[in-house]
N, C-alpha and C positions, 0 to 999 in steps of 0.2 A: 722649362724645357731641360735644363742640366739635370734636373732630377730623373726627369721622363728616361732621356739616356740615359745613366747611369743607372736605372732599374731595369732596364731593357736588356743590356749588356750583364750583372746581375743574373738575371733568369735563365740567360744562357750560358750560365757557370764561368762566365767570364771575372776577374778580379778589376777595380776600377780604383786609381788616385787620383783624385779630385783634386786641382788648384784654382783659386777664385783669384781674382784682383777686382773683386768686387763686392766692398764693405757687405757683410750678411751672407753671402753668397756660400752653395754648397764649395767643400774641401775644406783644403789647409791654406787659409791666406799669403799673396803676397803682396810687396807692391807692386804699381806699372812698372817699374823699373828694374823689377830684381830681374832680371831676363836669366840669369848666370846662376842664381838660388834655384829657380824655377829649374832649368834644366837637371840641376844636380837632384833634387828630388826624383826627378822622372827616371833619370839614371839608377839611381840606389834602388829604383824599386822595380828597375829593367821594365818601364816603358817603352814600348816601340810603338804604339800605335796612340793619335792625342785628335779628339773631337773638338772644334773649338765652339762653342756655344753659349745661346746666352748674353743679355745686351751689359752694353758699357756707356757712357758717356765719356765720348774723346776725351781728352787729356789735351793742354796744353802742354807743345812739346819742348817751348821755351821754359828754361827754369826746371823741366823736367828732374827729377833725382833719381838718377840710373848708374847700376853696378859696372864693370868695367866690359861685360857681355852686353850689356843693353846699351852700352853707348858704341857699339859695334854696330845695333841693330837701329839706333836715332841716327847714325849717321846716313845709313844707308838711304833709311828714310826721307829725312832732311835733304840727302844727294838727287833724291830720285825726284823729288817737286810734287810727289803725289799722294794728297790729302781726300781724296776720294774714297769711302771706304773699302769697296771692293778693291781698288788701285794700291792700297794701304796693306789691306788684308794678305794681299796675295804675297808683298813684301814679305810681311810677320813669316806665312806660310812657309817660304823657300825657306827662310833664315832657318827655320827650326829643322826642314827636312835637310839644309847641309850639317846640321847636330847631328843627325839620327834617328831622327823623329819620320814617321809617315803619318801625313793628315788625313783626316777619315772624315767620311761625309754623316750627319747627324743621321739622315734618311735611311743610310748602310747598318745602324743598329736597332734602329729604329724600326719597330714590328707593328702588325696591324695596320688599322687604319689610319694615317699620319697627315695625309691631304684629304682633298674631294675629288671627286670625281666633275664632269660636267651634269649640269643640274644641279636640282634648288634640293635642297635638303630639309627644309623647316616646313611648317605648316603657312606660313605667310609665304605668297612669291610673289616677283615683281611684276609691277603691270609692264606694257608694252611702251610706256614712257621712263620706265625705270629702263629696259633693256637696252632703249635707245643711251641715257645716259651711261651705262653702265659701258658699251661698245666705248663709248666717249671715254670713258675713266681710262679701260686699258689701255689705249693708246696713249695715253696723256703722262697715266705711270710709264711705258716703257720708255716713252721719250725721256722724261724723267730721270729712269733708271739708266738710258745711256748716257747720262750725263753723269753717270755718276752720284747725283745729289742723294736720293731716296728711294721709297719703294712703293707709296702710296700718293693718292690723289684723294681728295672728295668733290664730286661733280654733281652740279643743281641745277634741275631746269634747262641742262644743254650747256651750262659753265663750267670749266674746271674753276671751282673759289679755292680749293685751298691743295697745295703740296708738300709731302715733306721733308722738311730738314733733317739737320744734325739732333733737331730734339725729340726726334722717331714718331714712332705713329700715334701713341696715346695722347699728346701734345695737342699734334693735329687735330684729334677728333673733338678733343675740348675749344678747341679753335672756332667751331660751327655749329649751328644750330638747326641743320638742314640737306639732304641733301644724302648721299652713298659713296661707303667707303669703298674705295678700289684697291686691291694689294697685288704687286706682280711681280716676282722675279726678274731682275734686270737682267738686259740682252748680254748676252755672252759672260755671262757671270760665273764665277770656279762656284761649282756645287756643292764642293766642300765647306763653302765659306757663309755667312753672314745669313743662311738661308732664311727669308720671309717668312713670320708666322703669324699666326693669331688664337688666341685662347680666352676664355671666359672672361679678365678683364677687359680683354678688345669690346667683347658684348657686351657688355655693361657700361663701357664708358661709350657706346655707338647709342645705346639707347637711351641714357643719363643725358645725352645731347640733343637727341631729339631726328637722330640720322635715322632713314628708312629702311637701311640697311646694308649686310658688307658683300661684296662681292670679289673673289680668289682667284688667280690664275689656276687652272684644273692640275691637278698632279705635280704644281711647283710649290705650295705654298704650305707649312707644317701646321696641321691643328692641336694646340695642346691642347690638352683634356679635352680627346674630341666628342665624345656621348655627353659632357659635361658642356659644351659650347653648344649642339643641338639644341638641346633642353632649355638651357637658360637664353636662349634667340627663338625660342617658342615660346616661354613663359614673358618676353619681355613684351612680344608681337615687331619683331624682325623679320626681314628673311636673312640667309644664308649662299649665297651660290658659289657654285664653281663655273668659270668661264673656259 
């Protein structure tokens, strides 16, 4: 998805400086810590406006090794008791916009078609016992989601069996052998932030497990390479929906 941005913006003769704190990742490396390096880039190269996107694996925040800016922004965190990622994020968020920085939602550069709609989109759709679980999923995620924890469920048979954690959704799906992914933006979540997506390896690790298939909150949820997720959830025999 950094990429997806970043060419989006790109095409509309916009300039982009990429920074990663995440090994391989598009830009110019840093670490979690450099909070103070990070800023100064963005500065020299008169950033104002910073997309944040693209997963991470929390960090322990104990033992952390942060610049004299980032232990501005661990403290705060640390102060605030709130390890929630949304909860978490929105901290990040402020800190930067009292730098100078305004945060920008992925969806805001992001052109075409980016979510679904309501409706099935694939040549496979769900029978009238998928529907029923599937009603089941979104509730189960939004619950979920107001807790903070995750963003998905997968629901079998009228069970929620599996939720997810800190170790995100591709985890989850390897978790099960059965049963439909649910994905849904959490209640009252900044839009800017952490937004729910799914892309071609969502599909392939949904159908590698043997799941019947994924189902989206309709116009919440970012499809990467969306002609390219159709396809490969037709060729695999998935469906696709938007709820």
């Amino acid at each position: 998805m950094p990429e997806m941005v970043a060419k989006a913006h790109i095409d509309r003769g916009g300039d982009v400086f990429a920074a990663s704190i995440a090994p391989g990742a598009l830009g110019k490396p840093f670490a979690i810590g450099e909070v103070g390096k990070l800023f100064e880039y963005f500065h020299s190269h008169n950033v104002t406006d910073v997309v944040m996107v693209g997963g991470l694996k929390r960090p322990s925040f104990f033992g952390l090794k942060v610049d004299s800016t980032g232990a501005l922004l661990l403290a705060r965190v640390v102060k605030a008791k709130m390890f929630g990622d949304d909860k978490l994020l929105r901290i990040v968020a402020q800190f930067f916009e009292e730098n100078g920085f305004k945060i920008v939602s992925a969806t805001s550069v992001l052109s075409g078609e980016v979510t679904l709609p309501s409706g099935v989109v694939t040549l496979k759709t769900p029978s009238d016992v998928d529907y029923k679980d599937i009603a089941l999923g979104m509730k189960a995620a939004k619950e979920l989601g107001k807790e903070d924890l995750g963003q998905a469920v997968i629901v079998a048979s009228g069970i929620v069996v599996g939720k997810e954690d800190e170790r995100g959704t591709d985890a989850l799906i390897l978790d099960h052998q059965n049963g439909i992914l649910v994905k849904a933006m959490k209640p009252m979540q900044d839009e800017r932030l952490d937004i729910p997506a799914i892309g071609p390896v969502t599909v392939e690790n949904v159908a590698a497990a043997g799941l019947r298939g994924i189902a989206i909150e309709a116009d919440k949820v970012i499809v990467v390479d969306h002609e390219n997720v159709i396809k490969r959830a037709n060729e695999l025999g998935i469906f696709l929906v938007g709820v």
